[in-house]
C-alpha positions in Angstrom: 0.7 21.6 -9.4 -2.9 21.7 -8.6 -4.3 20.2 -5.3 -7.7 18.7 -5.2 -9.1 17.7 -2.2 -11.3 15.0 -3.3 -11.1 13.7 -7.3 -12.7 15.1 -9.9 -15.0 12.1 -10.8 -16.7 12.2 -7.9 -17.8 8.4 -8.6 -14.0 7.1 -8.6 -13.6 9.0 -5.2 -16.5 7.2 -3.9 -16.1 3.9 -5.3 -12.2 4.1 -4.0 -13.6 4.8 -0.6 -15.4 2.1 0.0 -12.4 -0.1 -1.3 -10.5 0.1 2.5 -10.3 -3.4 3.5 -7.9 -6.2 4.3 -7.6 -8.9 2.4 -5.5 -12.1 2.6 -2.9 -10.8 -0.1 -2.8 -7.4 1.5 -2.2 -9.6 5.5 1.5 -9.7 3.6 1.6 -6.5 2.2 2.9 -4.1 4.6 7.1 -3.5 5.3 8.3 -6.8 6.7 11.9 -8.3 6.6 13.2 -9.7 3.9 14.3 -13.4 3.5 17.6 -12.9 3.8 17.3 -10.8 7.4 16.0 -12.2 10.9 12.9 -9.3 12.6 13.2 -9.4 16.0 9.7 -10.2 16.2 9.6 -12.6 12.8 7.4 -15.9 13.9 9.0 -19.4 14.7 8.8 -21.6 12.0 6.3 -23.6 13.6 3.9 -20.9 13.3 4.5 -20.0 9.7 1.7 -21.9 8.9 0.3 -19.8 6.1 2.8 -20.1 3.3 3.7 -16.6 1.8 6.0 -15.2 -1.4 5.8 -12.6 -3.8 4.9 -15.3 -6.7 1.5 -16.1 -4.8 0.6 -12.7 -4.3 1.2 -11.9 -8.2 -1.0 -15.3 -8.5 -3.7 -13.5 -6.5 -3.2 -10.5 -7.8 -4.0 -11.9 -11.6 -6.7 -13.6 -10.3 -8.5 -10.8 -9.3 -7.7 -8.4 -12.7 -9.0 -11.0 -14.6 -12.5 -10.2 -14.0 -11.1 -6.7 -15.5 -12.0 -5.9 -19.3 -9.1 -3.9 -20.1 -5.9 -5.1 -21.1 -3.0 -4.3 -18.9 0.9 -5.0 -18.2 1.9 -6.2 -15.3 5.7 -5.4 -14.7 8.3 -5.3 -11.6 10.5 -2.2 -12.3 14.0 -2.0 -11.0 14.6 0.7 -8.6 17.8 -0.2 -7.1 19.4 -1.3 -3.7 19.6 2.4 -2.8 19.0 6.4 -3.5 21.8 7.8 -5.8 24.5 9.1 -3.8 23.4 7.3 -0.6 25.3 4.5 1.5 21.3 3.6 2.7 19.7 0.7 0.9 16.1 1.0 1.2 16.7 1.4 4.2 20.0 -0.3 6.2 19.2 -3.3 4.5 21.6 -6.0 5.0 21.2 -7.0 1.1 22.6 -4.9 -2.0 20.5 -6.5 -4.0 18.2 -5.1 -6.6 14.6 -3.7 -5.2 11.7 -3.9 -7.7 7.8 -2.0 -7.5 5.4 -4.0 -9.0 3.5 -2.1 -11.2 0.3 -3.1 -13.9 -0.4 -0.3 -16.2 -3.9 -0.8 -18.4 -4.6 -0.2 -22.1 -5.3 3.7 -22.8 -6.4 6.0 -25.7 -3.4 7.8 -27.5 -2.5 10.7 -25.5 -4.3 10.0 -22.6 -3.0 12.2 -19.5 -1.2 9.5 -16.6 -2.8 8.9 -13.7 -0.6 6.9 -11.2 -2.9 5.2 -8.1 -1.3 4.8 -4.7 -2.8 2.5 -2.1 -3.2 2.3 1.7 -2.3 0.6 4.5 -2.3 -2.9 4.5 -3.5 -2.8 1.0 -1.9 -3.3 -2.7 -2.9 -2.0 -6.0 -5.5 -4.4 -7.1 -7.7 -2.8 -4.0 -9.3 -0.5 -6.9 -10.0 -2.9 -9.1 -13.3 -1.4 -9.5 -12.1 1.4 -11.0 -9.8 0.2 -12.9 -12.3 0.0 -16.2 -14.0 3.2 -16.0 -10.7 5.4 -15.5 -9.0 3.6 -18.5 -11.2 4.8 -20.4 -10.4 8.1 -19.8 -6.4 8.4 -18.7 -3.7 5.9 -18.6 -4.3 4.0 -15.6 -0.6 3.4 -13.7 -1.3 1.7 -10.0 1.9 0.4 -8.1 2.3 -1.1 -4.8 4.9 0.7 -2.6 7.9 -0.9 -1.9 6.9 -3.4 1.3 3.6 -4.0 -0.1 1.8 -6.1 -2.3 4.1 -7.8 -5.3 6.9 -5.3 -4.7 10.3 -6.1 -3.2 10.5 -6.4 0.7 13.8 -5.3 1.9 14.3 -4.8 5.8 12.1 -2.0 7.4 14.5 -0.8 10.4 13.4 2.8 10.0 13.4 4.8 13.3 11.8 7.8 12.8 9.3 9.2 11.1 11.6 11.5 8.4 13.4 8.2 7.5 10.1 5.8 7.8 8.6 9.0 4.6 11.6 8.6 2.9 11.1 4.9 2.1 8.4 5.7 0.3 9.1 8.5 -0.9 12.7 8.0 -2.7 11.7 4.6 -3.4 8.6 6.1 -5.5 10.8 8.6 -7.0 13.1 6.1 -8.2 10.4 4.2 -9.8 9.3 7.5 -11.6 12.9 7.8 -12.8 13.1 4.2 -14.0 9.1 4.5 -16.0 10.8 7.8 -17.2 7.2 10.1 -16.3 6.2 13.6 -15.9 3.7 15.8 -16.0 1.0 13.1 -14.2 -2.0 13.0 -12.0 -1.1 11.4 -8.7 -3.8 10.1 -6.8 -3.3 8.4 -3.2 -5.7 6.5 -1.0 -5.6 6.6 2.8 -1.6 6.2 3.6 -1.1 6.7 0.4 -2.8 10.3 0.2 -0.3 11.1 2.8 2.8 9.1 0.8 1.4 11.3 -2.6 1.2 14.5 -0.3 4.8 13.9 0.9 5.9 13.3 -2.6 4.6 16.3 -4.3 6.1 18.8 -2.1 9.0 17.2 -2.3 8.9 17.1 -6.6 6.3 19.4 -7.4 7.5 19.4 -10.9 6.2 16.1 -11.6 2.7 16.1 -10.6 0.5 17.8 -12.6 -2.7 17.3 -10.2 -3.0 15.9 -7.0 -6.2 13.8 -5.8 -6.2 12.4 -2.1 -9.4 10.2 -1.6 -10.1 9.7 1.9 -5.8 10.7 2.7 -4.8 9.4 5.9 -2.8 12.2 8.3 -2.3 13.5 12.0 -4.0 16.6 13.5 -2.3 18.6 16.1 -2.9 17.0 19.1 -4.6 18.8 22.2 -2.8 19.3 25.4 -5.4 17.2 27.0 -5.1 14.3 24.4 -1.5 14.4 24.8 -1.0 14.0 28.6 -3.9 10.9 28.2 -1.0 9.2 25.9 1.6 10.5 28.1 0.0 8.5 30.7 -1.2 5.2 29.0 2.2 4.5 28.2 3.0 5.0 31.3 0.8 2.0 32.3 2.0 -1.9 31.3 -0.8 -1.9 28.6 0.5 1.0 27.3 4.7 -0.1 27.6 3.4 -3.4 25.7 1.8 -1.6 22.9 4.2 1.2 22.3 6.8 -1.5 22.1 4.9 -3.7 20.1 4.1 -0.7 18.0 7.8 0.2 17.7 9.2 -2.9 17.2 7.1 -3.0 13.5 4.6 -5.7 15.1 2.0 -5.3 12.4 -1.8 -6.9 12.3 -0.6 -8.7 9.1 2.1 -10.7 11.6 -1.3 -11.5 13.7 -3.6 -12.4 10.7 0.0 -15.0 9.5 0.3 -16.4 13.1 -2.8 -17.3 13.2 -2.3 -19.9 10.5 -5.2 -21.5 8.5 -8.2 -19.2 10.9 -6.1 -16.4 9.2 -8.1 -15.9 6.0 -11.2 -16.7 7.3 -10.8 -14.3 9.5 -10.2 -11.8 6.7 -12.7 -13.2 4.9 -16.1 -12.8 7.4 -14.3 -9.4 8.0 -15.0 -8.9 4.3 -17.9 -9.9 3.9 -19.2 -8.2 7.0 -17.7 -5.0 5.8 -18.5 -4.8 1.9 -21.6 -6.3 2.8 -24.2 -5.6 6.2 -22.0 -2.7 7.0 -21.7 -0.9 3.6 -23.7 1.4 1.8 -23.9 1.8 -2.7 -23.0 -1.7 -4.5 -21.2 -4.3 -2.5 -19.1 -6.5 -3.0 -20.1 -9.9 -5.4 -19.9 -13.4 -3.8 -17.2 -13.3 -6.6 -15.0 -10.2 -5.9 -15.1 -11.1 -2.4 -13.5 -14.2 -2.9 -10.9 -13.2 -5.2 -10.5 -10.2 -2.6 -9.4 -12.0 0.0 -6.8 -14.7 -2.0 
């Protein structure tokens, strides 16, 4: 396995950089509980005012690859309710039932090498749309969203640690290899997913042939001076509301839902504000902003 720390078309690792934003679809994206579960911090009903499912996010999703020029298959691949061997189902689920990743794999020469795109946080596959086209043209384009995310299955996310919190994403991605049957590919990862694609190719090395992490999100040792500041803001009632908040899987996505119909606009001048006054290179169309942000 060979590690590269930024991609070797340097115009994909830019073009993926500037592609960190959050758009309406991707406000529903991260781990949440399933239907079939209560969260301890899921909204009334009175406050679900922004209606949310996997169908509309496929909807969106379609939406936006159809300004795409190569042909593609989009696909939810079973992965199971749990790891072989294991009484956890992704992860202490209250369902059995069958998880899926949703998965769009584009047209590709014959013998083109695989190249299997990760996303970030907050984000889903369709967030490197851009790319999509000029990378098919060279290697068989695979991008997923993680299981949690995007069009993919969104059992209950009850993980408690951060060994068990990698190993969602990591089995869960494995299992998905295992049902696509591949080997041998280049795994790339943006932001969280860098991390998630780091994670997964120590773990199974003998699957990734190259590794790219554009912009990979991680943690640096912290200082001793850093630490105690933490140590002490949670000490404080700010600090006890946002740890809890924080550990109770209180996401931004739940704020951007709450706050009903000002939710996508909200997104939406964050959007444009971001791919637009506050970028640099080729921003985003009136267009591709749009269908960015649902």
């Amino acid at each position: 396995m060979n590690l590269r720390g930024s991609s070797s078309i340097p115009k994909m690792a830019e073009e993926i950089s500037k592609s960190e934003l959050r758009s309406s679809a991707a406000a529903t994206s991260t781990p949440s509980s399933s239907t079939t579960a209560k969260s301890r911090w899921s909204w009334p009903s009175v406050l679900r005012w922004i209606p949310t499912s996997n169908n509309h996010i496929i909807a969106a999703e379609k939406r936006l690859l159809s300004i795409i020029k190569t042909p593609y298959v989009q696909e939810q691949v079973n992965i199971g309710s749990s790891p072989p061997g294991s009484k956890i189902r992704w992860f202490r689920s209250s369902s059995d039932e069958p998880r899926f990743i949703n998965t769009v794999t584009f047209d590709s020469k014959e013998d083109s090498p695989t190249l299997i795109m990760v996303h970030g946080y907050g984000a889903s596959q369709g967030f490197f749309f851009r790319n999509f086209d000029a990378l098919a043209s060279r290697f068989r384009v695979i991008a997923v969203d993680q299981l949690g995310c995007g069009g993919s299955s969104r059992p209950d996310f009850t993980c408690k640690s951060t060994e068990e919190t990698e190993a969602w994403f990591i089995d869960s991605f494995e299992e998905w290899r295992k049902a696509k049957n591949l080997s041998n590919f280049i795994l790339l990862g943006h932001s969280l997913g860098g991390y998630v694609a780091a994670k997964y190719a120590l773990k199974h090395p003998e699957h990734v042939q190259h590794l790219i992490l554009v912009g990979p999100a991680g943690f640096s040792a912290q200082s001793d001076a850093k630490s105690e500041w933490i140590t002490k803001f949670r000490a404080t009632w700010k600090g006890a509301i946002l740890n809890h908040l924080w550990e109770s899987n209180f996401t931004p996505q739940k704020i951007i839902r709450g706050l009903g119909p000002w939710g996508p606009d909200l997104v939406r001048k964050y959007t444009n504000a971001r791919f637009g006054a506050y970028s640099s290179g080729s921003v985003l169309t009136t267009e591709e902003s749009s269908l960015l942000t649902g």
